[in-house]
N, C-alpha and C positions, 0 to 999 in steps of 0.2 A: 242620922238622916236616912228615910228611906230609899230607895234606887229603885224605877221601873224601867224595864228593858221593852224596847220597842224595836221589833223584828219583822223585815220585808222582806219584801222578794223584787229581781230585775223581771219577772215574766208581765208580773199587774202592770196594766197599762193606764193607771194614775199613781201620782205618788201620795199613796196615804199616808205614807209614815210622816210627812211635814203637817199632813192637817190633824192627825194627832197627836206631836208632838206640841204643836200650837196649844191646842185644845187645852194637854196638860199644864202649859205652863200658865194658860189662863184661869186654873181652876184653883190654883192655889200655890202655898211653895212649900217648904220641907221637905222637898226631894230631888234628887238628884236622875235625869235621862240618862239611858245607855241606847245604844245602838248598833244592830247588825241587820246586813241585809246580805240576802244570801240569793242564790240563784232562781230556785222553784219554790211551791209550797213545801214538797216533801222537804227542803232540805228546813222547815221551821223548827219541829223537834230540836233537832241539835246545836241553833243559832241558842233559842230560847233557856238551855241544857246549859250552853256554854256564860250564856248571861245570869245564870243564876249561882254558878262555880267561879268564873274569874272575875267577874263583873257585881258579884256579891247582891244582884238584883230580888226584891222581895216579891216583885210580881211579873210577869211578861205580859207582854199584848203582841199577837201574831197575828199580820195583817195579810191577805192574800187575794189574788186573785184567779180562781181557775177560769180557763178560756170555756168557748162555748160547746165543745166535742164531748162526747162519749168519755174519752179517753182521761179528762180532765177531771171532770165530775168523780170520777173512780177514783182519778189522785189528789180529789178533796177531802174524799173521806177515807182515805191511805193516813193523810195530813193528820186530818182531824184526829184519827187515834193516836196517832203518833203524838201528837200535841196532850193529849189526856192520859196516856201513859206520862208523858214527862212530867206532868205537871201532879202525877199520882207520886209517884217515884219520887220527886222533890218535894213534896209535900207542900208544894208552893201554886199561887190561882194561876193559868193561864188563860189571860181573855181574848179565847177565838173571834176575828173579825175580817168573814168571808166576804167578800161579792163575786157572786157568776156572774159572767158576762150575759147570760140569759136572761138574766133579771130583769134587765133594762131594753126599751125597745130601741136606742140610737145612743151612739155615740157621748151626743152632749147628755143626757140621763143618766148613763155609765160615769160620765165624771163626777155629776153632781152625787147620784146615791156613790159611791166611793170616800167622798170626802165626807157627808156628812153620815155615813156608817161610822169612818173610821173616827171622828170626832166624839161622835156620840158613842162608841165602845172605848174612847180614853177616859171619857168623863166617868163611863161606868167601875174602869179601873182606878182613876182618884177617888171614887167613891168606896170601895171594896176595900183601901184600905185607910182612908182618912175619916171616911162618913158612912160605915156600915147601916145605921141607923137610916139614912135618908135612904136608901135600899128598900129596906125592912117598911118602911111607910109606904111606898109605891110596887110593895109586892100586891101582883094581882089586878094591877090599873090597864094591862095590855097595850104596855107602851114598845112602841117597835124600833128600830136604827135601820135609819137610812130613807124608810118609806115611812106614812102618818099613822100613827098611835092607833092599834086597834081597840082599844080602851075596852073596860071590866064588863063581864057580861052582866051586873047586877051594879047598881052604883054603890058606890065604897061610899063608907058611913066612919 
C-alpha cells in the first residue's frame, strides 16, 4: 500500500491540510495518509524528511502559507529549496503547494484559493503516483490551482 505524507504548518491561516486530505480520499484508495504539521514553512523540509523515514511515506505534499511581508516571501523560497533539496536527497516527489497571502485581494478569496489550491495539488499527487499517464495527457493544457486554467497557447490536438 502506498503512504502519502501530507505536511502543514500552524502560521497558514486556512487549514489546507483537511481540504487535501478530503481531496485524496475521494480520488481513490490504495493508500494510506500520514500527517505532520509543524510550525512555519521553513520547518516543511524536515516534517516532509521525517514522513518519508518513519512514516515510510512514497510521496509528500507540503502545504504552506507565507504571510504577506518581505520577510515571508524570502522564507518561501528558503522553504521551497529546502523542500527540493529533500525531496532530491530521498529520491522521493515532493508536491510544493504555496499560497501568499498576496494572491488574494480579501480575506474570503484567501480561504477559497487555499482550499481549492490545496485540493487541486492532492489530486495532482494521486495522480503522480497512481495515474502518471493522466499527467502526461494534459501536459501543456495550462491548467493552474487555485485560480482558472490558463489553457495551451496553441490548442492540443
Amino acid at each position: 500500500m502506498k503512504r502519502i505524507g501530507v505536511a502543514d504548518t500552524t502560521f497558514a491561516r486556512v487549514d489546507m491540510a483537511t481540504s487535501a486530505i478530503r481531496a485524496l480520499k475521494g480520488a481513490g484508495t490504495g493508500f494510506a495518509i500520514v500527517r505532520r504539521t509543524v510550525p512555519g514553512i521553513k520547518d516543511l523540509p524536515v516534517a516532509c524528511r521525517q514522513m518519508f523515514h518513519a512514516d515510510r511515506a512514497d510521496l509528500c505534499l507540503a502545504l504552506g502559507m507565507p504571510g504577506p511581508a518581505e520577510l515571508d516571501r524570502s522564507s518561501a523560497e528558503v522553504a521551497s529549496l529546502g523542500l527540493m533539496m529533500t525531496g532530491v536527497l530521498e529520491g522521493k516527489p515532493i508536491v510544493e503547494c504555496f499560497v501568499h497571502e498576496r494572491e488574494a485581494k480579501d480575506a474570503k478569496e484567501l480561504d477559497r484559493l487555499a482550499r481549492r489550491r490545496a485540493e487541486e495539488h492532492a489530486l495532482n499527487a494521486y495522480a503522480m503516483l497512481f495515474r502518471p499517464k493522466d499527467l502526461a495527457r494534459r501536459s501543456g493544457t495550462g491548467l493552474r490551482q487555485g485560480f482558472a486554467d490558463a489553457g495551451p497557447v496553441r490548442p492540443v490536438r
